[in-house]
C-alpha positions in Angstrom: 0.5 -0.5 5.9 -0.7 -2.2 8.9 -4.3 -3.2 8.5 -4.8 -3.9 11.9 -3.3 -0.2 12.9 -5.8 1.3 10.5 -8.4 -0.6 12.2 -7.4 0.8 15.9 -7.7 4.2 14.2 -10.9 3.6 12.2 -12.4 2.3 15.9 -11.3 5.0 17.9 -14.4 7.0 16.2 -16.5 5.1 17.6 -17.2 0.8 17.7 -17.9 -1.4 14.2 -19.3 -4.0 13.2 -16.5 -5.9 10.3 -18.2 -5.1 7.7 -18.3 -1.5 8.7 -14.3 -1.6 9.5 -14.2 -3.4 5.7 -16.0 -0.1 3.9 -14.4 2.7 5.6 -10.8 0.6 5.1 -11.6 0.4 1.5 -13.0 3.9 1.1 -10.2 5.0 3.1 -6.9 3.0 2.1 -8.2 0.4 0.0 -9.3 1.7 -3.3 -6.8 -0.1 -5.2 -6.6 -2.8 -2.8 -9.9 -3.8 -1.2 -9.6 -6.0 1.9 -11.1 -9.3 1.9 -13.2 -10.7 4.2 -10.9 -13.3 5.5 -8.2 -10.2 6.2 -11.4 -8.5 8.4 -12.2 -11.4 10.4 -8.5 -12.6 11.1 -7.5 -9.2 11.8 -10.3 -8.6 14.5 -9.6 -12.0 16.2 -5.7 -10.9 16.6 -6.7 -7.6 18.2 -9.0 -9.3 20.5 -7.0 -11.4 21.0 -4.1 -9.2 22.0 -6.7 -7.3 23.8 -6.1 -4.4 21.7 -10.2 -4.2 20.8 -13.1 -5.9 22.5 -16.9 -7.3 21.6 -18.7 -3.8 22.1 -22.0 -5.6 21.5 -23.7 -9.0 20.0 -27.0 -8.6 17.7 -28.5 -11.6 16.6 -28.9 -12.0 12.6 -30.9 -13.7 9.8 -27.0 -15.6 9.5 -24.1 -15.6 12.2 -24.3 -13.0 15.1 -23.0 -9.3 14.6 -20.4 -8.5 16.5 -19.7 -4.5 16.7 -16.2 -3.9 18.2 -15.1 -1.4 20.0 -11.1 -0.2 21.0 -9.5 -0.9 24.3 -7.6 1.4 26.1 -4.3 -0.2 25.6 -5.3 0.0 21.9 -5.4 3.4 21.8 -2.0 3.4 23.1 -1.1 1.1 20.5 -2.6 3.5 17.7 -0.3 6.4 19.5 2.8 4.8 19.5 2.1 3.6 16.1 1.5 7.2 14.8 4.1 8.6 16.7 7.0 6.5 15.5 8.5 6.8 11.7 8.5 4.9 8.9 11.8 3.1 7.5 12.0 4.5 4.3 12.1 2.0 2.0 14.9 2.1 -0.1 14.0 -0.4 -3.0 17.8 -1.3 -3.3 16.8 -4.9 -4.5 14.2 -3.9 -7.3 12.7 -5.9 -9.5 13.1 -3.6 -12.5 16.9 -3.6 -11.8 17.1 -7.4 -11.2 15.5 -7.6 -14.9 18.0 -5.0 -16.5 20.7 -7.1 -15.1 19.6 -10.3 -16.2 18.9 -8.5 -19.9 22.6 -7.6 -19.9 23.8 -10.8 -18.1 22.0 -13.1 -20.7 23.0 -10.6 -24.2 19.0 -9.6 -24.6 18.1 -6.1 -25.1 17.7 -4.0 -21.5 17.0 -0.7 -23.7 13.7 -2.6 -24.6 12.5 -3.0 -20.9 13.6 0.2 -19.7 11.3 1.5 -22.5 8.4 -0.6 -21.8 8.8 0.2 -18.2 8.3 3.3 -18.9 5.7 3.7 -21.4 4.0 1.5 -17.9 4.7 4.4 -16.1 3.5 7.0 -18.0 0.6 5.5 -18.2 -0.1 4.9 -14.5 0.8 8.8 -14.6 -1.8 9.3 -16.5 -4.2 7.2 -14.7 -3.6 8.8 -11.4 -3.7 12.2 -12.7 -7.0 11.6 -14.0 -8.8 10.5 -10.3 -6.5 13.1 -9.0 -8.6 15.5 -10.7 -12.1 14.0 -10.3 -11.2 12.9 -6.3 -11.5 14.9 -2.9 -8.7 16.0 -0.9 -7.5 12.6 0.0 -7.4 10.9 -3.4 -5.8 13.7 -4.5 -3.0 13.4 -1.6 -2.5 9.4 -1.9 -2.4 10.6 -5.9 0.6 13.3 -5.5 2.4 10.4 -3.6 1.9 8.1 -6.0 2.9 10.4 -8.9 6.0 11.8 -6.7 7.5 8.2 -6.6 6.6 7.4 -10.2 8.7 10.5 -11.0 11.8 9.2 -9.2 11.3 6.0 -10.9 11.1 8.1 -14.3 14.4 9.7 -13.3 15.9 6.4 -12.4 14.9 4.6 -16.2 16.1 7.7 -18.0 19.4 7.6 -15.9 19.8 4.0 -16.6 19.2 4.2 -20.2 22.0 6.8 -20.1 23.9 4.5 -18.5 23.0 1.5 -20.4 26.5 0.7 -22.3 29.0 1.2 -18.9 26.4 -1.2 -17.2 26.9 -3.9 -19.8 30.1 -3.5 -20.0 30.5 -3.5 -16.4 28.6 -6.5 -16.1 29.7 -8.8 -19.3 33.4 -8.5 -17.5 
């Protein structure tokens, strides 16, 4: 995700100051992720200065000023095209789990093992994610279902494998 397009959309509201940008980011998209400080500051300067937000206001503090920014209108533009164009689905062709199940089989160590720990990983992450699905507001609960809707497919993909198993070392010892 594009942290400076959440910001656009986070501005449009009304103008921030960082830190405020910081808390409603992390409340918003960040829970598992919060944003440093560094990523807030850095991310401001390059909207300003690609004149995508603007200083709304200055107000002298006990430390540095406090800038409150506001968006411009070619940011708003920005934050439409953004939203209006699609995502590239990401494919994951080149996935680390599938590099290591190769490498098993390439190298005569057990892949069965790390498709089994993988998953036991997964399951628990299931678990994990059902449980603040359940204690969360509509939005946790949404970023949850995705969450849980691609660890699904992963589930799918180890038991597939596993199935698979003896072809793919066969296929790749030759």
């Amino acid at each position: 995700m594009s942290i400076g397009q959440a910001f656009l959309g986070l501005l449009e509201s009304h103008p921030r100051h960082g830190y405020d940008l910081k808390r409603a980011y992390d409340e918003r998209f960040g829970q598992d992720r919060p944003l440093h400080y560094g990523q807030v500051y850095a991310t401001l300067s390059r909207l300003l200065k690609n004149g995508l937000v603007e200083v709304d206001s200055i107000e002298p503090g006990e430390g540095p000023e406090r800038k409150c920014y506001a968006i411009t209108a070619a940011g708003v533009t920005d934050v439409e095209r953004w939203l209006a164009n699609p995502e590239k689905p990401d494919l994951y062709l080149q996935n680390t789990l599938y590099t290591k199940v190769v490498i098993a089989l390439l190298t005569g160590r057990g892949a069965a093992e790390i498709l089994d720990t993988q998953r036991a990983e997964h399951l628990r992450l299931m678990r994990d994610l059902t449980r603040r699905k359940t204690d969360g507001d509509l939005a946790d609960q949404l970023i949850c279902d995705y969450g849980l809707f691609h660890l699904e497919a992963d589930l799918r993909w180890l038991e597939l494998t596993a199935a698979r198993l003896d072809e793919l070392t066969r296929e790749v010892r030759s």
